[in-house]
C-alpha positions as protocol buffer text, in pm:
chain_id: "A"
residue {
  index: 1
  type: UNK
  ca { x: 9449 y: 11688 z: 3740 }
}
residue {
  index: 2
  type: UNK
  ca { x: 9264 y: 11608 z: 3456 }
}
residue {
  index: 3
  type: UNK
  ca { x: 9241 y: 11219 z: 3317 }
}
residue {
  index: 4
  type: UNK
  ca { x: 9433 y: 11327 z: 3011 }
}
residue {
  index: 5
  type: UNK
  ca { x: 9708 y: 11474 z: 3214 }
}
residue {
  index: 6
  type: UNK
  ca { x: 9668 y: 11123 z: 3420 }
}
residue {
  index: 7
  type: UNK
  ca { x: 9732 y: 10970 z: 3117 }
}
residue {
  index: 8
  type: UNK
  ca { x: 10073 y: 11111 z: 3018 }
}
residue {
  index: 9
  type: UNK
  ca { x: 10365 y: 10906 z: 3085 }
}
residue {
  index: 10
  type: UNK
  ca { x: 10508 y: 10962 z: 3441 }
}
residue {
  index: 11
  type: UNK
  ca { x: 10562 y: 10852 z: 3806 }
}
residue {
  index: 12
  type: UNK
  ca { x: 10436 y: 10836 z: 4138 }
}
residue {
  index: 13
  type: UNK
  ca { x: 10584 y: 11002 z: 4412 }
}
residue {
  index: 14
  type: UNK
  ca { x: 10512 y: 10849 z: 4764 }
}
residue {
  index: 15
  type: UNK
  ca { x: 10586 y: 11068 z: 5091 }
}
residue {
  index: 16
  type: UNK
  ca { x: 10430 y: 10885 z: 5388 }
}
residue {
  index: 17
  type: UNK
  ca { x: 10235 y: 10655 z: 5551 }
}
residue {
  index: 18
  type: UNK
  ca { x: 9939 y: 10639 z: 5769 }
}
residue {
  index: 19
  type: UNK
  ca { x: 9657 y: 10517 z: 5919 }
}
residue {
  index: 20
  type: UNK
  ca { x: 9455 y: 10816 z: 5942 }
}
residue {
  index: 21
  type: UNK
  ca { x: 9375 y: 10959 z: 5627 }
}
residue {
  index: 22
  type: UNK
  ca { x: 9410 y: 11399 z: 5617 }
}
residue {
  index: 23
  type: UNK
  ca { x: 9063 y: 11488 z: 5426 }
}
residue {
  index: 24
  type: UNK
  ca { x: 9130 y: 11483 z: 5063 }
}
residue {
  index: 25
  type: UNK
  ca { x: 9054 y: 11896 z: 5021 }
}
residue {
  index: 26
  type: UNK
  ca { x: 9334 y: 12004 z: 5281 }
}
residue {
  index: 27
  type: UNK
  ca { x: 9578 y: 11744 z: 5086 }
}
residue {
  index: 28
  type: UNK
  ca { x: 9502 y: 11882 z: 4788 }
}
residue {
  index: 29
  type: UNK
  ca { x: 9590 y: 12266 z: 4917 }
}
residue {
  index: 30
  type: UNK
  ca { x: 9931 y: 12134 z: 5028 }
}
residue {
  index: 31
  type: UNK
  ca { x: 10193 y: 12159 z: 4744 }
}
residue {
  index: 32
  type: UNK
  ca { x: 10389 y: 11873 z: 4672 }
}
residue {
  index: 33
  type: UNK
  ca { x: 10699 y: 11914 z: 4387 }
}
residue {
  index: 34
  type: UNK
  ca { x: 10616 y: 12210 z: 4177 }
}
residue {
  index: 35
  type: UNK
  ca { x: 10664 y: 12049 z: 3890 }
}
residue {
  index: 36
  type: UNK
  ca { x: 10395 y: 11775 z: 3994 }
}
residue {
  index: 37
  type: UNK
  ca { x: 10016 y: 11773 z: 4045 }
}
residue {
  index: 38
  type: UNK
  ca { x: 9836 y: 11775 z: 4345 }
}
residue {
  index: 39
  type: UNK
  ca { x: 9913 y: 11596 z: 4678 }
}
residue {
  index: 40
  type: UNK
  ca { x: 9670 y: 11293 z: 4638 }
}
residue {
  index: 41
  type: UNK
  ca { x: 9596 y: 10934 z: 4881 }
}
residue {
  index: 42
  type: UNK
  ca { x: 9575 y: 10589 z: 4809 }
}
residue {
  index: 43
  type: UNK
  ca { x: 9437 y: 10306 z: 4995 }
}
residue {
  index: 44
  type: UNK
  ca { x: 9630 y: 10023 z: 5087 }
}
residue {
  index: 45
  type: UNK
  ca { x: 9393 y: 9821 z: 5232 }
}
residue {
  index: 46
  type: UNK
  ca { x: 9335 y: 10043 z: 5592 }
}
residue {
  index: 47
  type: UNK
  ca { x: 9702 y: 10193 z: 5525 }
}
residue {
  index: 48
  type: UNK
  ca { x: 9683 y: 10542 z: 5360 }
}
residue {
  index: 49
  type: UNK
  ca { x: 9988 y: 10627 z: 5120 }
}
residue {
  index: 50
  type: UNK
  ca { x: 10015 y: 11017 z: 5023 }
}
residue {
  index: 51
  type: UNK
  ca { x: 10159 y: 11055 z: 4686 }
}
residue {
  index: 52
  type: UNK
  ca { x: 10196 y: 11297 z: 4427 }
}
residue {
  index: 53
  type: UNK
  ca { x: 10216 y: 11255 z: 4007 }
}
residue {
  index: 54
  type: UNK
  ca { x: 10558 y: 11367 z: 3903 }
}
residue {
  index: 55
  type: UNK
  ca { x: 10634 y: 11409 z: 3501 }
}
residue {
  index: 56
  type: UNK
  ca { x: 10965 y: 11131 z: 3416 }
}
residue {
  index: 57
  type: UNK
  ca { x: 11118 y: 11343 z: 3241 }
}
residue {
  index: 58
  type: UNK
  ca { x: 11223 y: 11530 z: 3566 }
}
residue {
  index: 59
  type: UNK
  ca { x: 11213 y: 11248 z: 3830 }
}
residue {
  index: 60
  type: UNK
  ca { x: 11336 y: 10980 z: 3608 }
}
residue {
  index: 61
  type: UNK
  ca { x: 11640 y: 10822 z: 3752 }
}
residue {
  index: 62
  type: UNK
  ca { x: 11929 y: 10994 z: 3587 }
}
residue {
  index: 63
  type: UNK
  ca { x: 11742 y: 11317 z: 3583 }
}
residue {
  index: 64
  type: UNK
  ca { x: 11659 y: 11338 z: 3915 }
}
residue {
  index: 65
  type: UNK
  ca { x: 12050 y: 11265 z: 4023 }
}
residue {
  index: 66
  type: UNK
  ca { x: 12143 y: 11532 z: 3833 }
}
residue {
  index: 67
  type: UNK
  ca { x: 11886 y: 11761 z: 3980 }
}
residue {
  index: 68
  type: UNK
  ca { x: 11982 y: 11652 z: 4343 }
}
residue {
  index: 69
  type: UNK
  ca { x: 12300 y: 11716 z: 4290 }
}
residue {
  index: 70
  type: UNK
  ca { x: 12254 y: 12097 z: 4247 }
}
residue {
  index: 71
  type: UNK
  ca { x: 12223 y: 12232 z: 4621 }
}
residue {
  index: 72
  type: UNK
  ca { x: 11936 y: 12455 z: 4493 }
}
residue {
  index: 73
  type: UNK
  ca { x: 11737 y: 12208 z: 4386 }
}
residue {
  index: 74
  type: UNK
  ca { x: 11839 y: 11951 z: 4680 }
}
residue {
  index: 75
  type: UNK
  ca { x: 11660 y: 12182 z: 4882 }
}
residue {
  index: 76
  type: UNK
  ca { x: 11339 y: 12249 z: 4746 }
}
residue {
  index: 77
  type: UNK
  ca { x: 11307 y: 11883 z: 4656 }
}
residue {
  index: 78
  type: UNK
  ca { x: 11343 y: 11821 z: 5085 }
}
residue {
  index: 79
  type: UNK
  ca { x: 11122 y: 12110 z: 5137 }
}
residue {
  index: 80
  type: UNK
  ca { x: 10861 y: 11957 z: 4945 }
}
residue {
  index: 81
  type: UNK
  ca { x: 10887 y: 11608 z: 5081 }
}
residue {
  index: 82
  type: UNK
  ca { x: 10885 y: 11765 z: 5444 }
}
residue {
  index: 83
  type: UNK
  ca { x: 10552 y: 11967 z: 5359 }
}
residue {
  index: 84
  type: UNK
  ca { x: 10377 y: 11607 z: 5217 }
}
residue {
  index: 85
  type: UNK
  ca { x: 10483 y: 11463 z: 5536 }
}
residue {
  index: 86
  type: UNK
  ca { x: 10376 y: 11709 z: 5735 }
}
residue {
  index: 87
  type: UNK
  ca { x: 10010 y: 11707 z: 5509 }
}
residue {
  index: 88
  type: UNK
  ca { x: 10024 y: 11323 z: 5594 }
}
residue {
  index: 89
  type: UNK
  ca { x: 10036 y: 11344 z: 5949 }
}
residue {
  index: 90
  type: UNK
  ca { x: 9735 y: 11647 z: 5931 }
}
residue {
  index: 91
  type: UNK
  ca { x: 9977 y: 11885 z: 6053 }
}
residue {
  index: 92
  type: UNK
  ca { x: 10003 y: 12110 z: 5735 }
}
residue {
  index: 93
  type: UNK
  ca { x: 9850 y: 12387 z: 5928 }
}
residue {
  index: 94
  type: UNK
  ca { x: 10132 y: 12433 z: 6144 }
}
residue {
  index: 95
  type: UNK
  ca { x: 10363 y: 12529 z: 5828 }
}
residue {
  index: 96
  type: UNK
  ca { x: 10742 y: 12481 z: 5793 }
}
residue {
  index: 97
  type: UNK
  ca { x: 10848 y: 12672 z: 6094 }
}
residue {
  index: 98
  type: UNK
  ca { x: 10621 y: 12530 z: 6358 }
}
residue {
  index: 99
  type: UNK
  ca { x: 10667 y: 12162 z: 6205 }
}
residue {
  index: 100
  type: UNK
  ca { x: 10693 y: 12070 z: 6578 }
}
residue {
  index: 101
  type: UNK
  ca { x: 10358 y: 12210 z: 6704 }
}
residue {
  index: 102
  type: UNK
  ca { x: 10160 y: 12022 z: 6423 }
}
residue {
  index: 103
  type: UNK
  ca { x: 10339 y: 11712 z: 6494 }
}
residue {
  index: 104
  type: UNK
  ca { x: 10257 y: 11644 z: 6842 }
}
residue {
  index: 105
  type: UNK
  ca { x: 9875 y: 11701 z: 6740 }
}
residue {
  index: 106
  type: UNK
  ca { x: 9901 y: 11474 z: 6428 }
}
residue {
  index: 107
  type: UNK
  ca { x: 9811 y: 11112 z: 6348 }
}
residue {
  index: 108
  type: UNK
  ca { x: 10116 y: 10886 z: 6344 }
}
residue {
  index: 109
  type: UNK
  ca { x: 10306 y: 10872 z: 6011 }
}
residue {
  index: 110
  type: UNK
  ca { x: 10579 y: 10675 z: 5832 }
}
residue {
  index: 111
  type: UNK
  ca { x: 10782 y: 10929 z: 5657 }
}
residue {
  index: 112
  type: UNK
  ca { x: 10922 y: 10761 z: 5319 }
}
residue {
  index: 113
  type: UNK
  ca { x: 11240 y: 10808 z: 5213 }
}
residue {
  index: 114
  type: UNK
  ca { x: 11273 y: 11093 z: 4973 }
}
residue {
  index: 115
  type: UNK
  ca { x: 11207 y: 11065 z: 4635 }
}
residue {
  index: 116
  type: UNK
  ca { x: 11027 y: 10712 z: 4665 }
}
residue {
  index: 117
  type: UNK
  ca { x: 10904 y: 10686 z: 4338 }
}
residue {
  index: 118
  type: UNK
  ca { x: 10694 y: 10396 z: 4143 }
}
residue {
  index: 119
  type: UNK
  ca { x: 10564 y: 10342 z: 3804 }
}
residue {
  index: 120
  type: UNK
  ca { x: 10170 y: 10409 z: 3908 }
}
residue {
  index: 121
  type: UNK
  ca { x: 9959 y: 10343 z: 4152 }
}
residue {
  index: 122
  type: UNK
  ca { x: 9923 y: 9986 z: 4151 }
}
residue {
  index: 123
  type: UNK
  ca { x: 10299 y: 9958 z: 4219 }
}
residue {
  index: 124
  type: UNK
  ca { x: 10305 y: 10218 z: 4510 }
}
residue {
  index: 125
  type: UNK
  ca { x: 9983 y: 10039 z: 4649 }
}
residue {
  index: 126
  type: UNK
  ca { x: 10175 y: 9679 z: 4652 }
}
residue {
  index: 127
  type: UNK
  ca { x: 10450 y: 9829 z: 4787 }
}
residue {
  index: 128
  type: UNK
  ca { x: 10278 y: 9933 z: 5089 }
}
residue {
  index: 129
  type: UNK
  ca { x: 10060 y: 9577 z: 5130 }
}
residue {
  index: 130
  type: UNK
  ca { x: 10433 y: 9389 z: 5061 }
}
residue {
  index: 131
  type: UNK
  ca { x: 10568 y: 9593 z: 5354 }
}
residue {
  index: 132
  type: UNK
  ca { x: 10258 y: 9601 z: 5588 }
}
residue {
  index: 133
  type: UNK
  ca { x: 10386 y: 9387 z: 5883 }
}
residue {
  index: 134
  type: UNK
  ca { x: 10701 y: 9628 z: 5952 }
}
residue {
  index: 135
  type: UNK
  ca { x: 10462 y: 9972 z: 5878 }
}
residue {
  index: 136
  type: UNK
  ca { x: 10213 y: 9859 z: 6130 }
}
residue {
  index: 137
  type: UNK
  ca { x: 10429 y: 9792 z: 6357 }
}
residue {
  index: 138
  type: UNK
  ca { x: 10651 y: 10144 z: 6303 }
}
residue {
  index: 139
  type: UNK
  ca { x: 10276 y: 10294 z: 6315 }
}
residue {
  index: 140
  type: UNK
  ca { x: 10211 y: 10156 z: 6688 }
}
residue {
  index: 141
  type: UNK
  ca { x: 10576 y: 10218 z: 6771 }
}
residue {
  index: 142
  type: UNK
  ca { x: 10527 y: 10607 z: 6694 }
}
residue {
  index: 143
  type: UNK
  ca { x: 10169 y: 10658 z: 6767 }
}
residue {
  index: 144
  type: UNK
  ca { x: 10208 y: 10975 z: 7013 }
}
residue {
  index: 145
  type: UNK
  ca { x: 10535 y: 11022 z: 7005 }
}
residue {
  index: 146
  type: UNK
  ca { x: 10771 y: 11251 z: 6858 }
}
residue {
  index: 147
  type: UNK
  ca { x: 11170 y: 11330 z: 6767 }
}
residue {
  index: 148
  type: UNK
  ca { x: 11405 y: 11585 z: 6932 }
}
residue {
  index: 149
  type: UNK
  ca { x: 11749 y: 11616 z: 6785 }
}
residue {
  index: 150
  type: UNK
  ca { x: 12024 y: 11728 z: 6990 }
}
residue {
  index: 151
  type: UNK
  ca { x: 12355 y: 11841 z: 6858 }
}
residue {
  index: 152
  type: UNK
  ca { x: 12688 y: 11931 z: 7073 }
}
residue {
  index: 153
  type: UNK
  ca { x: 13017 y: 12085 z: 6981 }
}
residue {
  index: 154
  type: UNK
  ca { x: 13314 y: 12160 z: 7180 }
}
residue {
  index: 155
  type: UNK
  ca { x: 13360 y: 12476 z: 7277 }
}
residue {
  index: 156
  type: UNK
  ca { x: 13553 y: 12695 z: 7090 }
}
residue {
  index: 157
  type: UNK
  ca { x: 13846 y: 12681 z: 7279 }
}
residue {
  index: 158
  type: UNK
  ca { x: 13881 y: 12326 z: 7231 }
}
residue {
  index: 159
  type: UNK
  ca { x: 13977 y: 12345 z: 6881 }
}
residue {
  index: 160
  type: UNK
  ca { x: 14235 y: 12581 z: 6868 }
}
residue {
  index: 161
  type: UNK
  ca { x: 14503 y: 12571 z: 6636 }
}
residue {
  index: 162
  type: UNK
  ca { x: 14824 y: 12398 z: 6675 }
}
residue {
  index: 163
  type: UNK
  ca { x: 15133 y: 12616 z: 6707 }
}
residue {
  index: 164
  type: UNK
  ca { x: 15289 y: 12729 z: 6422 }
}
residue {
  index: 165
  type: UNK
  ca { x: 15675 y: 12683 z: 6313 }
}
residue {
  index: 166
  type: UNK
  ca { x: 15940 y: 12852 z: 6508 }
}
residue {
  index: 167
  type: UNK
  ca { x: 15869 y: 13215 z: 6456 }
}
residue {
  index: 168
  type: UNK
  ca { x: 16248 y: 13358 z: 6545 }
}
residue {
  index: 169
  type: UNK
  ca { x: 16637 y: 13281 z: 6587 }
}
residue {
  index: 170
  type: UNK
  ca { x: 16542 y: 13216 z: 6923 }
}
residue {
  index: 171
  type: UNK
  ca { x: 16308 y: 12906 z: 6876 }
}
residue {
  index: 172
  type: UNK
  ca { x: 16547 y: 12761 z: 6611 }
}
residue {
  index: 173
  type: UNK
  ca { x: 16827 y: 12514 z: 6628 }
}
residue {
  index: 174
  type: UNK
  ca { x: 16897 y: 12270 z: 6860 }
}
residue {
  index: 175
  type: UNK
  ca { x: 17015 y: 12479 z: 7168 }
}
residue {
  index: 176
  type: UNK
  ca { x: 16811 y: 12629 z: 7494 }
}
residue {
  index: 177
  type: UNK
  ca { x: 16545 y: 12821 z: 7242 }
}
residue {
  index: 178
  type: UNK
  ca { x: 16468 y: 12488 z: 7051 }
}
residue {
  index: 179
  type: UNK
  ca { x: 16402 y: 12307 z: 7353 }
}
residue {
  index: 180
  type: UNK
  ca { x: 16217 y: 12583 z: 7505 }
}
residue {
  index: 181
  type: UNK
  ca { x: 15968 y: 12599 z: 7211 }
}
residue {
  index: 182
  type: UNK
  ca { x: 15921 y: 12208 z: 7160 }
}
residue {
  index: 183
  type: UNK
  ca { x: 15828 y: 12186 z: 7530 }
}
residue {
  index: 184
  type: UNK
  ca { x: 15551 y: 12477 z: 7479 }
}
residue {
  index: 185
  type: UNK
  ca { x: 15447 y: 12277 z: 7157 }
}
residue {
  index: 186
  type: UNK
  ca { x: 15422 y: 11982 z: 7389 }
}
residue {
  index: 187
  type: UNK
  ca { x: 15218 y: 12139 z: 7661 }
}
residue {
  index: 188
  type: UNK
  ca { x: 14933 y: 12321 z: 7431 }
}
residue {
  index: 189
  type: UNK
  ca { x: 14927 y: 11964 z: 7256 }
}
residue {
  index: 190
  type: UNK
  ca { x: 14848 y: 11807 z: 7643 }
}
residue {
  index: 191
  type: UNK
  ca { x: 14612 y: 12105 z: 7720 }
}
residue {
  index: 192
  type: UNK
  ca { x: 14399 y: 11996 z: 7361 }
}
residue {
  index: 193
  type: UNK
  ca { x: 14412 y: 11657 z: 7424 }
}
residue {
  index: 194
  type: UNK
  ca { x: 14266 y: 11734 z: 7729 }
}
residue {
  index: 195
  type: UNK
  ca { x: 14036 y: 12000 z: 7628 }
}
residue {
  index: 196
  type: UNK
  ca { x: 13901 y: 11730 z: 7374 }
}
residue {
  index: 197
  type: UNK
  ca { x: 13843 y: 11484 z: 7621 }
}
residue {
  index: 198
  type: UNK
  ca { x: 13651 y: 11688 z: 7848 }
}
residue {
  index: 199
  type: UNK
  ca { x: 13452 y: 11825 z: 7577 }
}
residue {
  index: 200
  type: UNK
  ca { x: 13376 y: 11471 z: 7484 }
}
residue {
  index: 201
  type: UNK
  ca { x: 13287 y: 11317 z: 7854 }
}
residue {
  index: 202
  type: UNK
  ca { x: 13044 y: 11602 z: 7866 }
}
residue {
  index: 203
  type: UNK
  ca { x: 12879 y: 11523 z: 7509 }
}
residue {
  index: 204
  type: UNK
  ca { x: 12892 y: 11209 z: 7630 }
}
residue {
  index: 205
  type: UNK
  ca { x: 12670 y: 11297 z: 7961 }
}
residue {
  index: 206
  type: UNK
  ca { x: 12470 y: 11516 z: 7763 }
}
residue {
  index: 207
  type: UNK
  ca { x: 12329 y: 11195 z: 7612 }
}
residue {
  index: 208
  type: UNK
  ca { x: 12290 y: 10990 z: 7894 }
}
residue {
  index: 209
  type: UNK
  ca { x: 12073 y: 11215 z: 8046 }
}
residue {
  index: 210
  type: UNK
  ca { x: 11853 y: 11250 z: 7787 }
}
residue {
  index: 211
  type: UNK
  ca { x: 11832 y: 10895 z: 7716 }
}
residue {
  index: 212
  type: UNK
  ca { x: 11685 y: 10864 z: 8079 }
}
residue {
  index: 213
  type: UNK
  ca { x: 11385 y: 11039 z: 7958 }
}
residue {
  index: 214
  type: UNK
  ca { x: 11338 y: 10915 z: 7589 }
}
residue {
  index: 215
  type: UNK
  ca { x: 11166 y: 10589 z: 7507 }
}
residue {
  index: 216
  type: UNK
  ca { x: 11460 y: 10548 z: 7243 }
}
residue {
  index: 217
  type: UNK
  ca { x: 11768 y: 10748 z: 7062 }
}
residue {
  index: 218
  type: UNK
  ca { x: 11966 y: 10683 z: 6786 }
}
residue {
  index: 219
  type: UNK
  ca { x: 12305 y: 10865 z: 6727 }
}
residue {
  index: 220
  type: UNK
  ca { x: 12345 y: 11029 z: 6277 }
}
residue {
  index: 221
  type: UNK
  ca { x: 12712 y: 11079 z: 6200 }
}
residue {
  index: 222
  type: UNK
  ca { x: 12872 y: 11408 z: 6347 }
}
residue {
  index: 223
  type: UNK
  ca { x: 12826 y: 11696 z: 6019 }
}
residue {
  index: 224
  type: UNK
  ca { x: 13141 y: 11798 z: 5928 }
}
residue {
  index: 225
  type: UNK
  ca { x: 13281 y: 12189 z: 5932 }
}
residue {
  index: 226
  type: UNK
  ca { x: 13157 y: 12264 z: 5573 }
}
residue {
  index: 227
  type: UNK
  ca { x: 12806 y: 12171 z: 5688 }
}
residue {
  index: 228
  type: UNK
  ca { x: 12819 y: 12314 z: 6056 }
}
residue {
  index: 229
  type: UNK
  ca { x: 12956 y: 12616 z: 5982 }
}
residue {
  index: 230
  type: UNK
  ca { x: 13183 y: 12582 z: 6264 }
}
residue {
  index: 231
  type: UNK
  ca { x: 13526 y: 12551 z: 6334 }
}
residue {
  index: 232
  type: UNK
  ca { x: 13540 y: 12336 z: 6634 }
}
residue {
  index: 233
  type: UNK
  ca { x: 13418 y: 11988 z: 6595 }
}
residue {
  index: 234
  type: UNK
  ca { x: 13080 y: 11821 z: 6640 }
}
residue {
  index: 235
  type: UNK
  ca { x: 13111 y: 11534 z: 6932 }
}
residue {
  index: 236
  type: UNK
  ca { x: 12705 y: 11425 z: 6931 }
}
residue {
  index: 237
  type: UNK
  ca { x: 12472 y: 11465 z: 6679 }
}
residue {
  index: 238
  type: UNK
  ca { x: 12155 y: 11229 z: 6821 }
}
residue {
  index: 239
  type: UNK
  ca { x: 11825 y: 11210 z: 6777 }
}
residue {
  index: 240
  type: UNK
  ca { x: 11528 y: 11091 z: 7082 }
}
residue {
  index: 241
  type: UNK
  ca { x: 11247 y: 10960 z: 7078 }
}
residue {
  index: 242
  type: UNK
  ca { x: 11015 y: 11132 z: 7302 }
}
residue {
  index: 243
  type: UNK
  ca { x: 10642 y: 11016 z: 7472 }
}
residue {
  index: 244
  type: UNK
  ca { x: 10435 y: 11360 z: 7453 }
}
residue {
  index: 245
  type: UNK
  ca { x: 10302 y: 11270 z: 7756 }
}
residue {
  index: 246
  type: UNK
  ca { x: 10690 y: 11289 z: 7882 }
}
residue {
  index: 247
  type: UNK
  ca { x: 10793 y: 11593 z: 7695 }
}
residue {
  index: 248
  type: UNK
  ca { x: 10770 y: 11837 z: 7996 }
}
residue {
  index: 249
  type: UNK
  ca { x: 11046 y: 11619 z: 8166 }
}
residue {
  index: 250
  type: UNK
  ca { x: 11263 y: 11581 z: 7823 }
}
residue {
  index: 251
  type: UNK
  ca { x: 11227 y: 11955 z: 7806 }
}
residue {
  index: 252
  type: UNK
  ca { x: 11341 y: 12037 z: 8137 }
}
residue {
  index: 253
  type: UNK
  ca { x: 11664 y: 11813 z: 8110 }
}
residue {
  index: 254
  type: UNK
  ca { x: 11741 y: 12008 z: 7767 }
}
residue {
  index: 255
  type: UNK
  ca { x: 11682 y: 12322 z: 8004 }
}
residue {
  index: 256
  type: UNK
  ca { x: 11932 y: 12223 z: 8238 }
}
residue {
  index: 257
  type: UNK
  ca { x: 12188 y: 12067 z: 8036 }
}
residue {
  index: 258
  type: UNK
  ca { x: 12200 y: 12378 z: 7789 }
}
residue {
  index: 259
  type: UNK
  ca { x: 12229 y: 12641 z: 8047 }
}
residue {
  index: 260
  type: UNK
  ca { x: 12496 y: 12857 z: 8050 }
}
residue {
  index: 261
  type: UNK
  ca { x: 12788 y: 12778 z: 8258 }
}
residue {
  index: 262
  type: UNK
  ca { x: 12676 y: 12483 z: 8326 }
}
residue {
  index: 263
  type: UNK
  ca { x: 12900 y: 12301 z: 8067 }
}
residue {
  index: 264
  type: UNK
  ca { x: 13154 y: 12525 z: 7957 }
}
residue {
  index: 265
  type: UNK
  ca { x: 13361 y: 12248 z: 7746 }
}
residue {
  index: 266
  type: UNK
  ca { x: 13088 y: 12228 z: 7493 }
}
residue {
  index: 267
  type: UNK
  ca { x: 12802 y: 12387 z: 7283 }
}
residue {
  index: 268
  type: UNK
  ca { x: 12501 y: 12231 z: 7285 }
}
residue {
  index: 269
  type: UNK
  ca { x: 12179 y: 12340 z: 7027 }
}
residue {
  index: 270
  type: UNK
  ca { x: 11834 y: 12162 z: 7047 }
}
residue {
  index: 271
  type: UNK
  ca { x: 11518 y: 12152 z: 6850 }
}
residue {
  index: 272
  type: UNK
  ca { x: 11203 y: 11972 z: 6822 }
}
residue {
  index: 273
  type: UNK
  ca { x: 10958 y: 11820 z: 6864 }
}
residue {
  index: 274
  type: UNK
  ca { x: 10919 y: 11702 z: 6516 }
}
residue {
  index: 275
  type: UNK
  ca { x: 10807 y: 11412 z: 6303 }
}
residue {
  index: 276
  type: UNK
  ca { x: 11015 y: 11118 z: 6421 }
}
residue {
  index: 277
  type: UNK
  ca { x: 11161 y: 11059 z: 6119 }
}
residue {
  index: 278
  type: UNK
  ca { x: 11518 y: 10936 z: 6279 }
}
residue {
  index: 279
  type: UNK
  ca { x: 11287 y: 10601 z: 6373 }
}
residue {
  index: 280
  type: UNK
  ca { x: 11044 y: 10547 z: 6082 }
}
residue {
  index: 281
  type: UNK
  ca { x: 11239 y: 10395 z: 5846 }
}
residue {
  index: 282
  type: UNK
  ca { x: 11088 y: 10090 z: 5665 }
}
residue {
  index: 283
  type: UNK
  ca { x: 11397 y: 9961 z: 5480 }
}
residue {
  index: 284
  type: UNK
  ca { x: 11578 y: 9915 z: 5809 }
}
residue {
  index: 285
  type: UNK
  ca { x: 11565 y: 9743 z: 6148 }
}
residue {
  index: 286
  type: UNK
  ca { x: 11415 y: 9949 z: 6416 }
}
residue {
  index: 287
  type: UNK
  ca { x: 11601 y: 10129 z: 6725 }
}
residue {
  index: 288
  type: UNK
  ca { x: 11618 y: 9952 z: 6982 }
}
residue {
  index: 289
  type: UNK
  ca { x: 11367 y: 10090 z: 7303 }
}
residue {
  index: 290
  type: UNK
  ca { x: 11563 y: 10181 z: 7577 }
}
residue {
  index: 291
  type: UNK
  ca { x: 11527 y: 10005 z: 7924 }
}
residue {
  index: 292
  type: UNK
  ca { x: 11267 y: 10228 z: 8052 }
}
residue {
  index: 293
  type: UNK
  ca { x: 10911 y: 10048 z: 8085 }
}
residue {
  index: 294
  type: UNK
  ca { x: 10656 y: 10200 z: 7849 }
}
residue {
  index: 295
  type: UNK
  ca { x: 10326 y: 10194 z: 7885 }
}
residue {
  index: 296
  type: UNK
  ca { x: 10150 y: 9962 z: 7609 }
}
């Protein structure tokens, strides 16, 4: 970008931090926003901030709401962030379906929330130094270590629907047939309720088992149907955090929990590993570590 274009009113947009700087050419052939210039780093005094120069007319604060509130546009804006995290961490190479091989190879990173944005450079800079204590510490706390998310549904057959109104003369009124059909409403109700809370008890092993082999997890609101795609509910929607050196064992529990048969009351879909972003966020307090001992 040329120092006139520098010099047009606009913003900064800042994607990650880390320690280890990517080289400045393989930043550079990462793209960023489209409507922004190249993917660019800024020293913060040993920390390393990637950010990008975004025009305000499109990432000022009312425009940009309006912008992320079209689905469309939601999406490339995360794709884009994803990518400069990914460039951040030097794993651009691996691309955006193999996010997970790059990461376990790449420098530890703070992933920013989206759309972090700041007035120049100076600003984005002082942000960094203001915040330095918490992103070293986040930077120690991830160095070699990466996130597996883990979501589990019930099984189809535990969210049937209810039965419907009587259907005939012979499940209406008060006599033998109105009884009859009442005590069938009661006993699929019982078999749900019970369907449910099997489905959960196994969601609910599902995650202790995989907490016995992550250094910490963290648990994201269940997605609803509209999001899922699904018609039977979501019971666990977690995230791990995983030593590399202990993802062979973390894999192998995945293995054994998701086989099939092995829990029929529930669905359960994995991926990873990938940038921990689940615990990397500066603006709140850290996970807790689970009780396992880790080694400094």
């Amino acid at each position: 970008m040329s120092a006139a274009e520098r010099a047009e009113p606009g913003l900064v947009c800042a994607f990650a931090v880390t320690r280890t700087p990517p080289g400045s050419a393989a930043l550079a052939s990462v793209p960023g926003h489209e409507e922004g210039g190249p993917l660019r780093m800024l020293d913060a005094g040993g920390l390393y901030v990637v950010v990008q120069d975004v025009p305000a007319a499109l990432f000022g604060e009312q425009a940009l709401a309006e912008r992320l509130n079209r689905p469309a546009d939601l999406e490339r804006c995360a794709r884009a962030h994803h990518r400069a995290v990914e460039a951040a961490a030097g794993a651009a190479a691996a691309g955006a379906g193999g996010a997970g091989a790059g990461a376990v190879k790449g420098a530890a990173v703070v992933p920013l929330p989206m759309a972090t944005l700041y007035r120049g450079d100076r600003s984005a800079v002082r942000a960094v130094a203001e915040r330095r204590p918490v992103l070293e510490a986040l930077l120690d706390r991830l160095r070699d270590r990466t996130e597996w998310a883990v979501k589990v549904h019930a099984a189809d057959g535990a969210a049937e629907a209810p039965p419907g109104p009587p259907s005939g003369p012979e499940d209406s009124g008060s006599g033998s047939g109105g009884r009859a059909y009442l005590s069938r409403a009661s006993a699929r109700r019982r078999d749900r309720q019970e369907a449910h809370g099997k489905a959960r008890a196994e969601a609910e092993a599902i995650d202790a088992e995989l907490r016995r082999h992550a250094v910490a997890a963290t648990r994201h609101r269940p997605q609803s149907e509209r999001l899922t795609g699904r018609r039977a509910p979501q019971l666990l929607n977690a995230a791990y955090l995983v030593e590399n050196a202990d993802r062979d064992a973390f894999t192998r529990a995945l293995t054994a929990l998701t086989a099939d048969g092995g829990r029929p009351s529930v669905r359960t879909d994995a991926s990873g590993p990938w940038i921990p972003y689940s615990f990397a966020r500066w603006d709140e307090e850290p996970v807790p570590e689970t009780g396992r001992e880790v080694p400094a």
